[in-house]
VOPAGU-2260 file (C-alpha; in pm, 1 decimal, decimal comma):
REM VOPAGU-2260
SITE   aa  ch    i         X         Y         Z
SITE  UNK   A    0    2166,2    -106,7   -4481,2
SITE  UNK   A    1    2118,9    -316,0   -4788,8
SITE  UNK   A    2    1743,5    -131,2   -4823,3
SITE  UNK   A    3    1877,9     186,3   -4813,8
SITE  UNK   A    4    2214,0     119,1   -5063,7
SITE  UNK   A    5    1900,9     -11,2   -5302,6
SITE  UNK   A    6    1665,8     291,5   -5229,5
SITE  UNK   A    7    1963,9     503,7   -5298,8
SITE  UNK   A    8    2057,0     325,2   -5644,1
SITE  UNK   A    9    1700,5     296,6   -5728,1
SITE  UNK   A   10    1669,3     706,3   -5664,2
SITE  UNK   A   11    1952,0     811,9   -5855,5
SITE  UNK   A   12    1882,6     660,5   -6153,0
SITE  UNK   A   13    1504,3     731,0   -6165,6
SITE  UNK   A   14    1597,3    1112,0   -6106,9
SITE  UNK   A   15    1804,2    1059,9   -6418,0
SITE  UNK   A   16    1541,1     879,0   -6619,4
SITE  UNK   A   17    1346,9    1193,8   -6447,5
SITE  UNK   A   18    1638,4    1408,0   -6634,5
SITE  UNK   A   19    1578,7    1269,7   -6965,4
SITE  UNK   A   20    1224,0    1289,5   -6945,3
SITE  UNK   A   21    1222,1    1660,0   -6894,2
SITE  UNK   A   22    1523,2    1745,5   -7118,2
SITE  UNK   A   23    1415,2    1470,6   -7412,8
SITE  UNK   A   24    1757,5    1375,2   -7457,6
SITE  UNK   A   25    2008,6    1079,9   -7295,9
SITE  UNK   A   26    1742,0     785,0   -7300,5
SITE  UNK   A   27    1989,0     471,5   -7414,1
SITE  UNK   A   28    1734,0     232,8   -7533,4
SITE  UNK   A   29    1464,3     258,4   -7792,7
SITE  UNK   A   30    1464,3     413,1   -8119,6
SITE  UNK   A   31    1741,6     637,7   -8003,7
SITE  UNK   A   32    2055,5     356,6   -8099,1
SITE  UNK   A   33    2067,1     167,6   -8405,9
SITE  UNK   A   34    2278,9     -64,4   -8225,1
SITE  UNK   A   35    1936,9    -183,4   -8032,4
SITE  UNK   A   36    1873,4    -468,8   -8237,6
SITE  UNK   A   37    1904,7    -753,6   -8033,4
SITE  UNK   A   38    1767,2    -524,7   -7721,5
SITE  UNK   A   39    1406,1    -585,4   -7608,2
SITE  UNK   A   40    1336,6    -269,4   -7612,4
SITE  UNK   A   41    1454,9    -157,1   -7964,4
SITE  UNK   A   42    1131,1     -31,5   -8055,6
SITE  UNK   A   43    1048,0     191,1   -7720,5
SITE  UNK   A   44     991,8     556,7   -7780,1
SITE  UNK   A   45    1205,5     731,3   -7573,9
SITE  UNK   A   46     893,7    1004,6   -7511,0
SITE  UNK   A   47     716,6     679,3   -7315,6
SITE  UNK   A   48    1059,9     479,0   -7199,4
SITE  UNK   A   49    1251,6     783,7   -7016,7
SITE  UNK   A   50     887,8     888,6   -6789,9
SITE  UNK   A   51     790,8     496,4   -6706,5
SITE  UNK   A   52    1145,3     459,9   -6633,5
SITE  UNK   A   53    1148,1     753,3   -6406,4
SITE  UNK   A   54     790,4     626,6   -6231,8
SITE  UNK   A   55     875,9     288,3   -6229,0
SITE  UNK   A   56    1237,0     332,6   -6031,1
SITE  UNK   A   57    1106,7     626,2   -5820,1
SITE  UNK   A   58     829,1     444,6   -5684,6
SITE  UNK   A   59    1097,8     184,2   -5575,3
SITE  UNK   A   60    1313,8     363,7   -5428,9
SITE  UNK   A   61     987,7     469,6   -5172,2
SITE  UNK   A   62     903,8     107,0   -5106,7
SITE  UNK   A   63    1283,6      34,7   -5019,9
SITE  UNK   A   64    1276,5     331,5   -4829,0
SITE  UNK   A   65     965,0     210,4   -4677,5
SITE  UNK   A   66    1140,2    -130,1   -4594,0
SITE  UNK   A   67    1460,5      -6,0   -4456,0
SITE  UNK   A   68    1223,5     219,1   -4192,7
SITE  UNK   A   69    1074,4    -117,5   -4045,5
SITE  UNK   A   70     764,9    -143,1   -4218,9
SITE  UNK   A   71     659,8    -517,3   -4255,3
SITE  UNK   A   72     637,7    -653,9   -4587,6
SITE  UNK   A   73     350,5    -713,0   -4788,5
SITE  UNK   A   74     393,6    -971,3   -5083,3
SITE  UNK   A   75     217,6    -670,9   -5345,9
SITE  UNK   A   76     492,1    -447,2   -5238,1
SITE  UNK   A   77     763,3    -751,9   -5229,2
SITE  UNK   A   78     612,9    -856,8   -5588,6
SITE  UNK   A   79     670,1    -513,7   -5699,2
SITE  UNK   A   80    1040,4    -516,6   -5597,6
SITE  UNK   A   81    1102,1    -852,5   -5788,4
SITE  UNK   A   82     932,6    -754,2   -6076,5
SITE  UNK   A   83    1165,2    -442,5   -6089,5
SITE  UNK   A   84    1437,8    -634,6   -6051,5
SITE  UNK   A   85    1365,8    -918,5   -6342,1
SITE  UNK   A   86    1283,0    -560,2   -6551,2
SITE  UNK   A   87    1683,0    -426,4   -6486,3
SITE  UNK   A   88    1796,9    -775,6   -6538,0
SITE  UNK   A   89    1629,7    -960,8   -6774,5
SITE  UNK   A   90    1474,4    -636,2   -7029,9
SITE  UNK   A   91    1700,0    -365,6   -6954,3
SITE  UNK   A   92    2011,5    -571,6   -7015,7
SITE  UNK   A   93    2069,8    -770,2   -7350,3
SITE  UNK   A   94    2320,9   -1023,2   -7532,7
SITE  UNK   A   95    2587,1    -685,9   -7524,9
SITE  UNK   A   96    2693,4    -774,0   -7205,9
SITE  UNK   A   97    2743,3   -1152,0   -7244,1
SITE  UNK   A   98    2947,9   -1086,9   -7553,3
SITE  UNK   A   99    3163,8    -809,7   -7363,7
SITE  UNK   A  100    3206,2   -1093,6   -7091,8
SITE  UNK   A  101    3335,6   -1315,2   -7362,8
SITE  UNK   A  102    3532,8   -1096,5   -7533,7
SITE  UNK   A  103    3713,1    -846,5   -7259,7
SITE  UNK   A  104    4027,6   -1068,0   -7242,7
SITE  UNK   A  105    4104,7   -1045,8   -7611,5
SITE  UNK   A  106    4012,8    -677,2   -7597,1
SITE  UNK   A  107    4254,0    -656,5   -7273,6
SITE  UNK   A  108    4511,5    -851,3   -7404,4
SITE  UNK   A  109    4525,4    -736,3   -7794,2
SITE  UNK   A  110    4471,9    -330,1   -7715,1
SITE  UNK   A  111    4832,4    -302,3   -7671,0
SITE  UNK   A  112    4899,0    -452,1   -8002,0
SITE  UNK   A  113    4631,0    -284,5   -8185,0
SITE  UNK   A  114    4431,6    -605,2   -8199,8
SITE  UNK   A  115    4155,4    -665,6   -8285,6
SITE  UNK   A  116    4136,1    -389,7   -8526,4
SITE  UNK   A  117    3803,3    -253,6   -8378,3
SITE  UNK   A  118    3675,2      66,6   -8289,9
SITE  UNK   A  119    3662,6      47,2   -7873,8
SITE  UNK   A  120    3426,4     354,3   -7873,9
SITE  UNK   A  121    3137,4     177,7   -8073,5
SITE  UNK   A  122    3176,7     -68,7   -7818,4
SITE  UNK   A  123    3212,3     101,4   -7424,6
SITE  UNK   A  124    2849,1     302,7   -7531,6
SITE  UNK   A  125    2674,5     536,7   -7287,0
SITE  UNK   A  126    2384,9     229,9   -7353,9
SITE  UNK   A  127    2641,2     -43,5   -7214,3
SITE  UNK   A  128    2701,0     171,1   -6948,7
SITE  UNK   A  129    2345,3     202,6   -6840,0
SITE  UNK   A  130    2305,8    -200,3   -6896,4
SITE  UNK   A  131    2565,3    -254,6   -6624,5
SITE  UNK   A  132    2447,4     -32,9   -6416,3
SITE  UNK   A  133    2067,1    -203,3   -6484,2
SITE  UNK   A  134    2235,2    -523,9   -6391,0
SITE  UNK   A  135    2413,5    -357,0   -6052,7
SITE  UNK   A  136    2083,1    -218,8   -5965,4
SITE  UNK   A  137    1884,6    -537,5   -6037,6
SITE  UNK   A  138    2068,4    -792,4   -5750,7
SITE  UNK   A  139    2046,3    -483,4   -5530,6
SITE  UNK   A  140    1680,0    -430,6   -5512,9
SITE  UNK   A  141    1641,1    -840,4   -5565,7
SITE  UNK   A  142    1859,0    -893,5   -5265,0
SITE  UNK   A  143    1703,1    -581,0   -5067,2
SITE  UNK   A  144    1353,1    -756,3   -5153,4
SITE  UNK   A  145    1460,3   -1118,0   -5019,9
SITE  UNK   A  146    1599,1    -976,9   -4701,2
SITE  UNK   A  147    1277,4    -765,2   -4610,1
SITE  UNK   A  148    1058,3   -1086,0   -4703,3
SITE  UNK   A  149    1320,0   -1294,4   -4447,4
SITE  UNK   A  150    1223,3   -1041,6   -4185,3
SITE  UNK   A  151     881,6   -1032,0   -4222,0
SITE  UNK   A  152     859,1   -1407,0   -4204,3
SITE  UNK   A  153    1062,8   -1496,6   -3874,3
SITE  UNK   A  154    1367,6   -1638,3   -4089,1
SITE  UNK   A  155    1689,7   -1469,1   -4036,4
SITE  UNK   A  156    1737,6   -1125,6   -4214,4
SITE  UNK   A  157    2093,4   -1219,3   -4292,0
SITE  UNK   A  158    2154,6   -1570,6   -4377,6
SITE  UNK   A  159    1766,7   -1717,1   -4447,3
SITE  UNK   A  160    1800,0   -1947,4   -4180,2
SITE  UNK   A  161    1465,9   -2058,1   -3955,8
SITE  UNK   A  162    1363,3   -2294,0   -3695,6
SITE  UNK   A  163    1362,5   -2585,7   -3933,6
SITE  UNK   A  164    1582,2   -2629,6   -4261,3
SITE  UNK   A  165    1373,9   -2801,1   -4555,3
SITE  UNK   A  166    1531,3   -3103,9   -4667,6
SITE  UNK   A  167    1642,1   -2974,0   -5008,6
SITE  UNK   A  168    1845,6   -2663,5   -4819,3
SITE  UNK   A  169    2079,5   -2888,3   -4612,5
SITE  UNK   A  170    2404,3   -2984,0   -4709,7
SITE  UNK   A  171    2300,5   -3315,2   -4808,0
SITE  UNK   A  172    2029,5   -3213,3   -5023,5
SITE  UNK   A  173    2205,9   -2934,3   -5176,7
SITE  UNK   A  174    2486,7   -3197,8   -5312,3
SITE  UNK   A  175    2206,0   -3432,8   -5444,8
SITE  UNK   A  176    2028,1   -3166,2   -5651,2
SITE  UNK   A  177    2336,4   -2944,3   -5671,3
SITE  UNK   A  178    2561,5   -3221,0   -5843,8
SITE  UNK   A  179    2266,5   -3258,2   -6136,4
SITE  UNK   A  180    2192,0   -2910,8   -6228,4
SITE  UNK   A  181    2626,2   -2818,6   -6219,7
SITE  UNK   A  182    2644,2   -3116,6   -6463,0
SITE  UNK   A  183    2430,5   -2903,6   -6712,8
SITE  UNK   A  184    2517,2   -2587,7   -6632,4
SITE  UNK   A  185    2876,1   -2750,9   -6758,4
SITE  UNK   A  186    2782,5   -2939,6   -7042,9
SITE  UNK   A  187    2609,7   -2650,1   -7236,8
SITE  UNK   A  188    2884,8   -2419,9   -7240,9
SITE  UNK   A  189    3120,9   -2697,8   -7381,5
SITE  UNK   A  190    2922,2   -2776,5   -7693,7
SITE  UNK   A  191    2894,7   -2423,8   -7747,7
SITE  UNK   A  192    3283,6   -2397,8   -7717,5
SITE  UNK   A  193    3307,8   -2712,5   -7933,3
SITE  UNK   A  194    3177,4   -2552,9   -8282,3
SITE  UNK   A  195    3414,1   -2238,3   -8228,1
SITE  UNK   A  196    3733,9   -2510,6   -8203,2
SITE  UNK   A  197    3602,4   -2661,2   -8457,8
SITE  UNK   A  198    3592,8   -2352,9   -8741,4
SITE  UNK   A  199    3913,0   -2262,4   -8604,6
SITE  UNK   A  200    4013,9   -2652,4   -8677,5
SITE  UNK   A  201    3862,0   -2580,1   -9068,1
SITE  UNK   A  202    3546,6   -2748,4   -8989,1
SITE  UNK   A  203    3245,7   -2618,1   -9091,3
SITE  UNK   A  204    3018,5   -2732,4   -8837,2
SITE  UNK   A  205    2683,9   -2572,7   -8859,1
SITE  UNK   A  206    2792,2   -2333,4   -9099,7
SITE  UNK   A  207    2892,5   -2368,3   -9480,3
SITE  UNK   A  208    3218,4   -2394,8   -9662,3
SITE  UNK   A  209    3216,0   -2053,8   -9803,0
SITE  UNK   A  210    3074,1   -1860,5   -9480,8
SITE  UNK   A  211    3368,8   -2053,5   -9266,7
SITE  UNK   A  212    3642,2   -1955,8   -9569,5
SITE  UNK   A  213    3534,7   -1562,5   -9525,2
SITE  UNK   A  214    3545,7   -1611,5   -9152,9
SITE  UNK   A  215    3896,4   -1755,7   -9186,6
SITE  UNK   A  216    3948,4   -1425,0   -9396,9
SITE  UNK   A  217    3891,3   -1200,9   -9190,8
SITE  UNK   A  218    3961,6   -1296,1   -8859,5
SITE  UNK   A  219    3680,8   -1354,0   -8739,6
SITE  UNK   A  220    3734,6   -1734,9   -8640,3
SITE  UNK   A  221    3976,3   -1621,5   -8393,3
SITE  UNK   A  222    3696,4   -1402,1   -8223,5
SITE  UNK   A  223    3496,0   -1714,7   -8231,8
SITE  UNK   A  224    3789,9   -1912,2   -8079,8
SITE  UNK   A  225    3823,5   -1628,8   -7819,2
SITE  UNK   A  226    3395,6   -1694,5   -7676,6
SITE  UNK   A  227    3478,0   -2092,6   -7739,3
SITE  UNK   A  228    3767,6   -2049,7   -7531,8
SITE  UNK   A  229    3568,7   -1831,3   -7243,7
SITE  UNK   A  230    3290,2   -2076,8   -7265,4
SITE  UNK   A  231    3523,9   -2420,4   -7188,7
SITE  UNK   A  232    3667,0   -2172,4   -6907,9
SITE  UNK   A  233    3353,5   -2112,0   -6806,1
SITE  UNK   A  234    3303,6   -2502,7   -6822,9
SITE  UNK   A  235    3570,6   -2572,0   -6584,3
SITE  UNK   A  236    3503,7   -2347,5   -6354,5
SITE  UNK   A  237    3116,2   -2432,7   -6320,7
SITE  UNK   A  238    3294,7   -2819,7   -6215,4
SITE  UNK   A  239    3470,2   -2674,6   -5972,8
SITE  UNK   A  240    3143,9   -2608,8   -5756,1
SITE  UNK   A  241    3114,8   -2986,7   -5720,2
SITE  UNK   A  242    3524,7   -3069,7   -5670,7
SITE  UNK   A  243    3776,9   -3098,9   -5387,0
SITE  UNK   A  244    3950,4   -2802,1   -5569,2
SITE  UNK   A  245    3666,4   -2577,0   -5563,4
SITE  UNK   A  246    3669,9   -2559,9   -5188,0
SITE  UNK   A  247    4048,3   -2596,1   -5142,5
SITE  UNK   A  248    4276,7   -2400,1   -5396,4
SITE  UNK   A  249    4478,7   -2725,7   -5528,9
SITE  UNK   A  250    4819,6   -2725,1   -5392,4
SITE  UNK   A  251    5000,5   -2592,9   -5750,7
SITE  UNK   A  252    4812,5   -2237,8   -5677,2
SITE  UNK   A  253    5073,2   -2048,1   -5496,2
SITE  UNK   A  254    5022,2   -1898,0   -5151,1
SITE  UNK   A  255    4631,0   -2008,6   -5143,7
SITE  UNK   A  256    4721,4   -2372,6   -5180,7
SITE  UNK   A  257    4556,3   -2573,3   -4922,3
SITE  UNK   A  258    4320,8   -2243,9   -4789,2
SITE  UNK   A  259    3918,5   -2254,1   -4844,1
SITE  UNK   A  260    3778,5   -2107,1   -5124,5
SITE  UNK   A  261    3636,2   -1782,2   -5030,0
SITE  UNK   A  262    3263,3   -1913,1   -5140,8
SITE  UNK   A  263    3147,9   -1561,5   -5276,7
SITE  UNK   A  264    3458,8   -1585,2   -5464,7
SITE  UNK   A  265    3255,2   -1861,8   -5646,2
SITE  UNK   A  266    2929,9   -1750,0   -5660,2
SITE  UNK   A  267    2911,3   -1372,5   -5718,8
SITE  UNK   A  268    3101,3   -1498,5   -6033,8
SITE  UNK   A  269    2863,3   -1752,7   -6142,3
SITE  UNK   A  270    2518,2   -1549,4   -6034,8
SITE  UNK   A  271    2676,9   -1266,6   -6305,3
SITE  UNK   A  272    2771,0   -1510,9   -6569,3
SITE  UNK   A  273    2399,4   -1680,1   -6483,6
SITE  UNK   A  274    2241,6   -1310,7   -6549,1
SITE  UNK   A  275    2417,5   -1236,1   -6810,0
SITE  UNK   A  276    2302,7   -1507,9   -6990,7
SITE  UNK   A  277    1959,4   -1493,9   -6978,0
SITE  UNK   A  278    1914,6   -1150,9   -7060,8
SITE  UNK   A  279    2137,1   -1265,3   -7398,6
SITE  UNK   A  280    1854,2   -1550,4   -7386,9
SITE  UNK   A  281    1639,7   -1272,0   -7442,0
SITE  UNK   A  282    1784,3   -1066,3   -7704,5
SITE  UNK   A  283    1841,0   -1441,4   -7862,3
SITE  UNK   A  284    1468,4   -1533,9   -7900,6
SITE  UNK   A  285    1330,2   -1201,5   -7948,7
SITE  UNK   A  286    1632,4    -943,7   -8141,6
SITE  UNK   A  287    1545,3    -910,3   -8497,8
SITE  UNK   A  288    1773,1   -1236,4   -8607,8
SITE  UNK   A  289    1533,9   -1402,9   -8378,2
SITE  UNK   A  290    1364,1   -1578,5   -8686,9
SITE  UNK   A  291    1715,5   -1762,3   -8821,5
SITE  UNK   A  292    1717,5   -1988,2   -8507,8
SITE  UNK   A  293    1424,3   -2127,1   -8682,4
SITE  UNK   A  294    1525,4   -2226,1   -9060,5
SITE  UNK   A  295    1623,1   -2541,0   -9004,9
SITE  UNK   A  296    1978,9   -2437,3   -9084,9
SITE  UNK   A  297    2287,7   -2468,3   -8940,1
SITE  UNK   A  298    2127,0   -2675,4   -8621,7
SITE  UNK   A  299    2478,6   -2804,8   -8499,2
SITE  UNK   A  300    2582,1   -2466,2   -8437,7
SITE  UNK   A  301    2248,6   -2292,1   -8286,3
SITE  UNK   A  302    2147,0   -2585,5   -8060,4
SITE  UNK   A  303    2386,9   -2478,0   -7788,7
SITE  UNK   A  304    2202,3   -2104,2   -7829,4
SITE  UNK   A  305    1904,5   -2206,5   -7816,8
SITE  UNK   A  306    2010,1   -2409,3   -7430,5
SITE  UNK   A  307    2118,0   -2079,1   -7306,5
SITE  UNK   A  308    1792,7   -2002,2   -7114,9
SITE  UNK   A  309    1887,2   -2397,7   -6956,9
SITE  UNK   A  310    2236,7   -2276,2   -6925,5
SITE  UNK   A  311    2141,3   -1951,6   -6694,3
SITE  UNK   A  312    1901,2   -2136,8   -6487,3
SITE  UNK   A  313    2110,8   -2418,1   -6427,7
SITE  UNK   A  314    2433,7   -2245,7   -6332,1
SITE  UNK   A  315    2250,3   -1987,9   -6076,8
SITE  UNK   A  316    2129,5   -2320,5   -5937,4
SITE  UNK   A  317    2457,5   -2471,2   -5944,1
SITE  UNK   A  318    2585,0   -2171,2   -5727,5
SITE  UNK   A  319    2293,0   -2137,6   -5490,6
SITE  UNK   A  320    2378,4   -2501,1   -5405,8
SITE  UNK   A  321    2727,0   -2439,0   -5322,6
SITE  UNK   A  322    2647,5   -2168,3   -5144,2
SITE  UNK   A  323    2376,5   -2365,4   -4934,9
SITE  UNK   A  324    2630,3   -2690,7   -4940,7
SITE  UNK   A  325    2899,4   -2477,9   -4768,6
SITE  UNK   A  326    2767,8   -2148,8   -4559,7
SITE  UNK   A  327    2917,8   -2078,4   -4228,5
SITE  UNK   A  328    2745,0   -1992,5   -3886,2
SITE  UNK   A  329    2569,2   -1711,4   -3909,0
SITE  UNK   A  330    2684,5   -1443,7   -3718,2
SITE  UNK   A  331    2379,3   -1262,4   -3689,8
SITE  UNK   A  332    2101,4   -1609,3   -3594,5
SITE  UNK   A  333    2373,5   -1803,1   -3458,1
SITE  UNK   A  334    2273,2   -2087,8   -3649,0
SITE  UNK   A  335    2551,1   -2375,4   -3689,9
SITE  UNK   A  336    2810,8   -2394,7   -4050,4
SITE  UNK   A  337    2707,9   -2637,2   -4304,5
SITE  UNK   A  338    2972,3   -2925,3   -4242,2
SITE  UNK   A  339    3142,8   -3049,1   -4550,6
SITE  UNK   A  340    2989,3   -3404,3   -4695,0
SITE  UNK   A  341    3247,6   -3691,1   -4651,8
SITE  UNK   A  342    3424,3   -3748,9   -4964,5
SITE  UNK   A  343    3442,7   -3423,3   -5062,1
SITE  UNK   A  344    3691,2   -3268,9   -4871,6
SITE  UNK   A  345    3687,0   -3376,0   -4535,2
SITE  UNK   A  346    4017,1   -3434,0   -4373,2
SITE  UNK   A  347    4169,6   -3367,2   -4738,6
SITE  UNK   A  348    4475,0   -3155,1   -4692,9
SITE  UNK   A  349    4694,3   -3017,2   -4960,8
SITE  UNK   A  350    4867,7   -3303,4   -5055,6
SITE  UNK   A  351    4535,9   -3471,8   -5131,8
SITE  UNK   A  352    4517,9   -3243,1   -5429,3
């Protein structure tokens, strides 16, 4: 089913690329959008970009055709999959989406209120749309990929189980190496969030006086109190993968207090976040203000930026080993649930929290 979901995705939006290749208009990247700047692909003609995209997504939609029909995998076919995949997610999609992430629940929040004063249609753009959908389309065919390769290679389809579990995929290895990365993944996001409080506090680190003093202005501390405030969110959250409370809601969470943590409810979260911020990684290093990260200027501020590509590594470890730390039996191999480590939660009930 996943195959075919992927094929489908993977059809649809190569007969659209197919759509603005014959009709020369609609193509939302390239040349086409002055508001490609930071995009990877800013400088794409859309006569070239709309007919490889068309090629490129047609041809997989007949491998994951292909794969959903029973065809055993072969790793050019599997390569070509992942390589689509990294395309959607890590070229396709830029920093827009990481700063819509970090900025939706002022935008949510303030739109009754008029605030901020912004105009919402230069932001919700037909080339945002197309991002998210790049991103949507990218874990699909990713995830259609791994489970065809799981097939192929006598683990299970469904859960990546085999015969024998390497060391570093059992519970006990997953909270050795899981605890290290999640400490990372945490600590980034917090110095990022800690210049933002501090121009809000009147401090000018990493920037100067007179920059923070227009800033203060016009407002636009409070968006950068807004992302610091995501990011130390963000920080919190990312410590919950290693905490009693992120397997048991704490006991002040009404009606969940004392149930399991869904674990998707953790790590579909965190993967997104962890995609979203490398393809801003991207747009970072290579966007046309690529060359102030290297002045020498303002270090205290662009240090944090320039650990992103750390940060979105880390955290989709930091999930992957919660997810391996805590996975049930598998309904489709059988195989047993990860049991949870002592010390962690076992035999905690809600009072413990």
């Amino acid at each position: 089913m996943t195959h075919r979901i992927a094929a489908g995705w993977a059809a649809a939006y190569g007969l659209l690329a197919l759509g603005w290749t014959i009709t020369g208009r609609g193509f939302p990247f390239g040349t086409g959008d002055s508001r490609n700047a930071d995009s990877v692909l800013r400088a794409l003609d859309p006569a070239v970009g709309a007919p490889v995209f068309a090629v490129v997504l047609l041809a997989a939609a007949a491998v994951l055709f292909a794969a959903g029909s029973g065809v055993p995998a072969r790793p050019a076919l599997v390569g070509y999959l992942f390589l689509v995949a990294f395309a959607l997610l890590a070229l396709v999609a830029d920093v827009r989406l990481l700063t819509l992430a970090g900025y939706l629940p002022i935008l949510v929040i303030g739109f009754p209120f008029g605030w901020p004063p912004v105009d919402y249609g230069t932001i919700f753009t037909w080339a945002l749309a197309n991002q998210v959908c790049a991103v949507a389309g990218g874990l699909l065919i990713a995830r259609a990929a791994i489970r065809w390769r799981r097939r192929t290679t006598g683990a299970c389809e469904a859960c990546g189980r085999s015969a024998a579990t390497a060391g570093w995929a059992t519970p006990e290895g997953a909270a050795r190496w899981g605890r290290a990365v999640t400490w990372i993944a945490a600590i980034i996001p917090a110095l990022y969030a800690a210049t933002r409080v501090a121009w809000l506090a009147g401090i000018p680190l990493g920037i100067t006086e007179e920059f923070l003093a227009e800033m203060r202005r016009t407002g636009m501390v409070w968006a950068g109190a807004g992302l610091g405030s995501f990011a130390l969110v963000g920080t919190i959250l990312t410590l919950g993968l290693i905490q009693r409370w992120g397997e048991r809601f704490p006991r002040w969470i009404p009606f969940a207090r004392g149930r399991r943590v869904p674990i998707r409810l953790a790590t579909i979260p965190a993967s997104i976040v962890a995609v979203f911020v490398w393809s801003a990684s991207i747009s970072l290093f290579t966007g046309e203000g690529a060359g102030a990260l290297y002045d020498g200027s303002g270090l205290a501020s662009r240090i944090p930026m320039m650990l992103w590509p750390v940060w979105s590594i880390t955290l989709g470890l930091a999930a992957y080993a919660y997810h391996l730390r805590r996975r049930p039996a598998c309904g489709t191999c059988h195989r047993p649930e990860n049991q949870p480590l002592p010390g962690l939660v076992t035999g905690a009930g809600p009072g413990a929290y």
